[in-house]
C-alpha positions in Angstrom: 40.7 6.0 -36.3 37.7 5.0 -34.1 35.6 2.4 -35.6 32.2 0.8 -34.8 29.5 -1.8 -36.2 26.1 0.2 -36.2 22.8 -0.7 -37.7 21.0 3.3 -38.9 17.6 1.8 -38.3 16.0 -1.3 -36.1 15.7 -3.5 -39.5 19.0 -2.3 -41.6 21.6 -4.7 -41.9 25.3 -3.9 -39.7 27.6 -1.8 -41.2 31.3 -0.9 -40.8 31.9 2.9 -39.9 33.9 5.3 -39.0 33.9 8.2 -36.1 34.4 11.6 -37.3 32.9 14.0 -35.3 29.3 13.9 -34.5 28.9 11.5 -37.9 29.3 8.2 -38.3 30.8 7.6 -42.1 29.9 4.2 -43.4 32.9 3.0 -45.1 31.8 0.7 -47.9 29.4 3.6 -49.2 32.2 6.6 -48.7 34.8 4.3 -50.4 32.7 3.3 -53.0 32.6 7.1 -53.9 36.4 7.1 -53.6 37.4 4.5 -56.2 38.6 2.4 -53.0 36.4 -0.9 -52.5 36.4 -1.0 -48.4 34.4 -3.8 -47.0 30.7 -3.8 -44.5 31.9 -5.4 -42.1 34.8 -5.3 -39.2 36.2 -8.6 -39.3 36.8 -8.1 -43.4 38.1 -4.7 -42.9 40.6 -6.3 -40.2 41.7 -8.9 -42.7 42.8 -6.2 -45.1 45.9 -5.1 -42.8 47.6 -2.0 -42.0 47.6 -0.1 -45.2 43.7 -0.3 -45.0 43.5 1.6 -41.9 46.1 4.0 -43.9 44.0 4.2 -46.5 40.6 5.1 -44.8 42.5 7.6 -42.3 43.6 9.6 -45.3 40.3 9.3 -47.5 38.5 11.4 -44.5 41.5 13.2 -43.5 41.3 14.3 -47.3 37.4 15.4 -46.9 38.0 17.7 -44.1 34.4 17.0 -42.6 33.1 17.7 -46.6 31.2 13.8 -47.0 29.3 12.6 -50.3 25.7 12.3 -49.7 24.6 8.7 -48.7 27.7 8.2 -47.0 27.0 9.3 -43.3 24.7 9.7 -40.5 24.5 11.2 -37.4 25.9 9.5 -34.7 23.1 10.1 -32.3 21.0 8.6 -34.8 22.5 5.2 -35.0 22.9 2.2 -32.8 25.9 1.0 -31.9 26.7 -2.7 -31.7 29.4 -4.5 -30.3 32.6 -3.8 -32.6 32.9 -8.0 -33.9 29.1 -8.9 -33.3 30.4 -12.3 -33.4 33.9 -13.2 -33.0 35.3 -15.7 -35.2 37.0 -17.7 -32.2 36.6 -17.8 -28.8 37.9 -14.3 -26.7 41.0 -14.9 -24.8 40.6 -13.6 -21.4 43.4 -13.6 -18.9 42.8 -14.4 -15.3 45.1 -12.5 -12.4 47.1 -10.1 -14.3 46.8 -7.4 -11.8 48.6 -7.4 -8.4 46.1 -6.6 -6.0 43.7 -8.5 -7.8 45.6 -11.5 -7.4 45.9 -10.8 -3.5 41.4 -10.3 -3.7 41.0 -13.5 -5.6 43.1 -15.2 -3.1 41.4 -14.4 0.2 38.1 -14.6 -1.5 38.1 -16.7 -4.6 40.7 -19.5 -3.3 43.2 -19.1 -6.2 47.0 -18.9 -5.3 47.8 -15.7 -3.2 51.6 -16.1 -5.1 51.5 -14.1 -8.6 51.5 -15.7 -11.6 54.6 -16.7 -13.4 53.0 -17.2 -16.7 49.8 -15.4 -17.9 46.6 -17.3 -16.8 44.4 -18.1 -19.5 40.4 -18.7 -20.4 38.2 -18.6 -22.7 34.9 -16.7 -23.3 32.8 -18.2 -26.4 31.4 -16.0 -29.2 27.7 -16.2 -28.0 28.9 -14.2 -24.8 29.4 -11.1 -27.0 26.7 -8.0 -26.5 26.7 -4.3 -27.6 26.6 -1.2 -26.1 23.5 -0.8 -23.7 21.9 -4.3 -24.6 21.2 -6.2 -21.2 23.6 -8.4 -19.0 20.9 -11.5 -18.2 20.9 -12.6 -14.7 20.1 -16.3 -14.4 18.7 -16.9 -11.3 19.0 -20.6 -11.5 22.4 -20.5 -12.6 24.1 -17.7 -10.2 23.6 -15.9 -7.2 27.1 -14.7 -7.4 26.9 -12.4 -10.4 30.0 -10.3 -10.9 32.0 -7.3 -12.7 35.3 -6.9 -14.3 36.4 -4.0 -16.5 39.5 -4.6 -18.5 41.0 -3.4 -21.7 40.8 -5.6 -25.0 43.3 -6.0 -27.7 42.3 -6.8 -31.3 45.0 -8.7 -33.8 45.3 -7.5 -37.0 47.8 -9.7 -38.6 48.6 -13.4 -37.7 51.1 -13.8 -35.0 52.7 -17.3 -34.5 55.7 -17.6 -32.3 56.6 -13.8 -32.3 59.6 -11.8 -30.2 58.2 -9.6 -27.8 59.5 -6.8 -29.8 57.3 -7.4 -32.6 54.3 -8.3 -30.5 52.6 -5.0 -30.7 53.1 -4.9 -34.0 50.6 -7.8 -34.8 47.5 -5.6 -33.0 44.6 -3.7 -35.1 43.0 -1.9 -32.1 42.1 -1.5 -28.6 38.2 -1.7 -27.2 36.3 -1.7 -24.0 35.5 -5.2 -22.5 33.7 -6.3 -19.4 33.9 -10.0 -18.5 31.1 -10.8 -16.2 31.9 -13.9 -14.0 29.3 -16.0 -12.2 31.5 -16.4 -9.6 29.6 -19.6 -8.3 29.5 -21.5 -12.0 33.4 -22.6 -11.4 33.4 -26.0 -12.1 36.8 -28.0 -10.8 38.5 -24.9 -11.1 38.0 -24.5 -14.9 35.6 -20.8 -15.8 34.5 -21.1 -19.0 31.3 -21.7 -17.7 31.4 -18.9 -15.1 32.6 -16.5 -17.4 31.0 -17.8 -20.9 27.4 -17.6 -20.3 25.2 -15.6 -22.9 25.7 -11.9 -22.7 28.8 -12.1 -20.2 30.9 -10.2 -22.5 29.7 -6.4 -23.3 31.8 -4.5 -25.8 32.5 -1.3 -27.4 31.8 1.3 -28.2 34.7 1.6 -30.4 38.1 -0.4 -31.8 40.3 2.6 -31.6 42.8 1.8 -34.0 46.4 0.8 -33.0 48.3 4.4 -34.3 46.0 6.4 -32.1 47.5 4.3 -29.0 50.9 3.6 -29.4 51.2 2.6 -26.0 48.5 0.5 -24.5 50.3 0.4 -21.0 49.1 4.1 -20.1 45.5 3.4 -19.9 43.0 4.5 -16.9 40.2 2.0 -16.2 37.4 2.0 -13.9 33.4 0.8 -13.1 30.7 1.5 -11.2 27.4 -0.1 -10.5 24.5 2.4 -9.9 27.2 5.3 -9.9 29.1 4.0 -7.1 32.5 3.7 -8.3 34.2 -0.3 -7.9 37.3 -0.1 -9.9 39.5 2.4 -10.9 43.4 1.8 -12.2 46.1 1.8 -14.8 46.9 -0.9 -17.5 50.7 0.4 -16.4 49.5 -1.9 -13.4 49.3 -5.7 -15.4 51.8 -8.1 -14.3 51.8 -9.2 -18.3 51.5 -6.3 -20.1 49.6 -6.6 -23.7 53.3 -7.4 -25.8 53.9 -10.5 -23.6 50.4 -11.9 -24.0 50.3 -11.4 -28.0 54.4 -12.9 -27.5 52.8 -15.9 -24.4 49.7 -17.2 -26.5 51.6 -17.4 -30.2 54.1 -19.4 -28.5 50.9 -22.3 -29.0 47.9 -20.8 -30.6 48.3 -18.9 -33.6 46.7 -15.5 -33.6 44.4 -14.4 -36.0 43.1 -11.3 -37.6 40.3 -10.6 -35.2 40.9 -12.5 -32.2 40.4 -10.5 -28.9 42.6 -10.7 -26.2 40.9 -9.3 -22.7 43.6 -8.3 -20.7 42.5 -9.0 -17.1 40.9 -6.5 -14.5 41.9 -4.5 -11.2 41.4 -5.1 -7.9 37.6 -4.1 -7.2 35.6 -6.9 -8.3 32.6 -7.9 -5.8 33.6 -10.9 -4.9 36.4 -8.9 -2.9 34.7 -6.7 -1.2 33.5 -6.9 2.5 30.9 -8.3 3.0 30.6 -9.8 -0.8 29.1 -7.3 -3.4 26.7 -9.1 -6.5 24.4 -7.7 -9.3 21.4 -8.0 -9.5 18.1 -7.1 -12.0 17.8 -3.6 -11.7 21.6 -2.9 -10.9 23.7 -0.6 -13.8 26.3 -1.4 -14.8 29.4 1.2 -16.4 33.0 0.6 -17.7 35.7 3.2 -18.9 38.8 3.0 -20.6 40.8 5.5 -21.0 41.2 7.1 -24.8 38.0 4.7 -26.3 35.3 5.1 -24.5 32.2 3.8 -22.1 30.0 1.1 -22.2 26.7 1.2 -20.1 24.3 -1.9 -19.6 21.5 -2.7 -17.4 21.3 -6.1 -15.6 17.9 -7.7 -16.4 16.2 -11.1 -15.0 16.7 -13.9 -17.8 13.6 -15.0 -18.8 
């Protein structure tokens, strides 16, 4: 199931729907119509578990593309939001989890050219979150440094806390899109919460594609460009700590929620590898791909 937060007009409230086709199926109105009381929002749907997503897959499944009035719209007509508008916690983003990105950080970056032994973790807080096509602010007070990172983000659905490996997989909803912008000169005594926190630093979307339509996570293609020039472009088969072990790694200490987000690193690629150094800058276009859920697209404007 592909699932999005869209508004159908500039003043209607967010709603929770689903993909099918060219039409976007709000699933609090077509479940209403069903006898099955589904939620408006993401983060409630989430917190129903597995047998929800069951549930909804068979309700349209069941219509074959047949939907009551009132409960659709076309998806060209909408506009799509980022998945969790506003996460309940911070997103867990993990640092180095890509060989050759380790080796660009190192000669650029001055982190440890030896990989890690443990995954490498930040945060990013909730205000960071933006939606498809809404801006990336450049603050020109704050960075001259301003860079990309595409990488693949993992949604829980049910609360981990100390779990085996084996099971780890079990504990996610869905998979989504996630670029963590870094203001690469914001690090402050080596901690990058700050560099990598600011407002709108985290785009997301389109979609949560939900965890039975990718059974493997570890097969992905990912890759950016910036004004249509390609920067990145690799596997997730590629991450040192591959999306079981970071579920397994973090509940070893923090417990895992429905609707945390884990971002699972990025390739090698990033500006502040290239030669000579590579920034963005107002006017610059931004695009990330993953593989199987989709693209997200967003200009980088001058913060006012």
């Amino acid at each position: 199931m592909r699932l999005v937060t869209y508004r159908a007009t500039i003043e209607a409230e967010a709603r929770l729907g689903a993909i099918a086709g060219d039409l976007v199926i709000d699933l609090a109105r077509f479940g209403a119509v069903k006898g099955v009381p589904f939620p408006s929002t993401m983060l409630e749907f989430i917190d129903l578990g597995p047998q929800a997503v069951a549930v909804a897959t068979g309700l349209i499944s069941e219509a074959n593309g047949l939907f009551p009035i009132g409960t659709t719209a076309p998806l060209t007509n909408v506009k799509l939001l980022a998945p969790i508008p506003r996460p309940r916690k911070n997103i867990f983003g993990i640092g180095l989890n890509y060989t050759e990105h380790v080796a660009e950080s190192a000669k650029s970056l001055d982190t440890s050219p030896d990989l890690p032994r443990q995954p490498v973790i930040f945060s990013k807080p909730p205000t960071s979150v933006i939606g498809p096509d809404e801006p990336i602010l450049h603050n020109k007070e704050i960075t001259q440094q301003l860079d990309w990172e595409i990488e693949l983000a993992a949604i829980i659905g049910t609360r981990a806390k100390g779990v085996a490996r084996e099971d780890a997989l079990n504990h996610v909803f869905g998979y989504t899109v996630l670029i963590d912008m870094s203001a690469r000169d914001c690090r402050r005594a080596g901690q990058w919460i700050y560099s990598k926190g600011q407002d709108s630093f985290a785009p997301m979307g389109p979609v949560v594609v939900t965890a039975d339509e990718i059974p493997d996570p570890q097969t992905l293609e990912l890759w950016l460009t910036v004004n249509g020039v390609e920067k990145q472009r690799s596997n997730t088969a590629y991450m040192l700590f591959k999306v079981d072990e970071l579920v397994t790694d973090i509940a070893q200490g923090i417990t895992l929620e429905p609707g945390d987000i884990i971002a699972t690193g990025t390739p090698a690629g990033v500006g502040a590898g290239m030669e000579p150094q590579e920034w963005v800058w107002p006017g610059d276009v931004i695009v990330g791909t993953v593989e199987g859920i989709g693209t997200l697209r967003h200009p980088v404007v001058a913060a006012i």
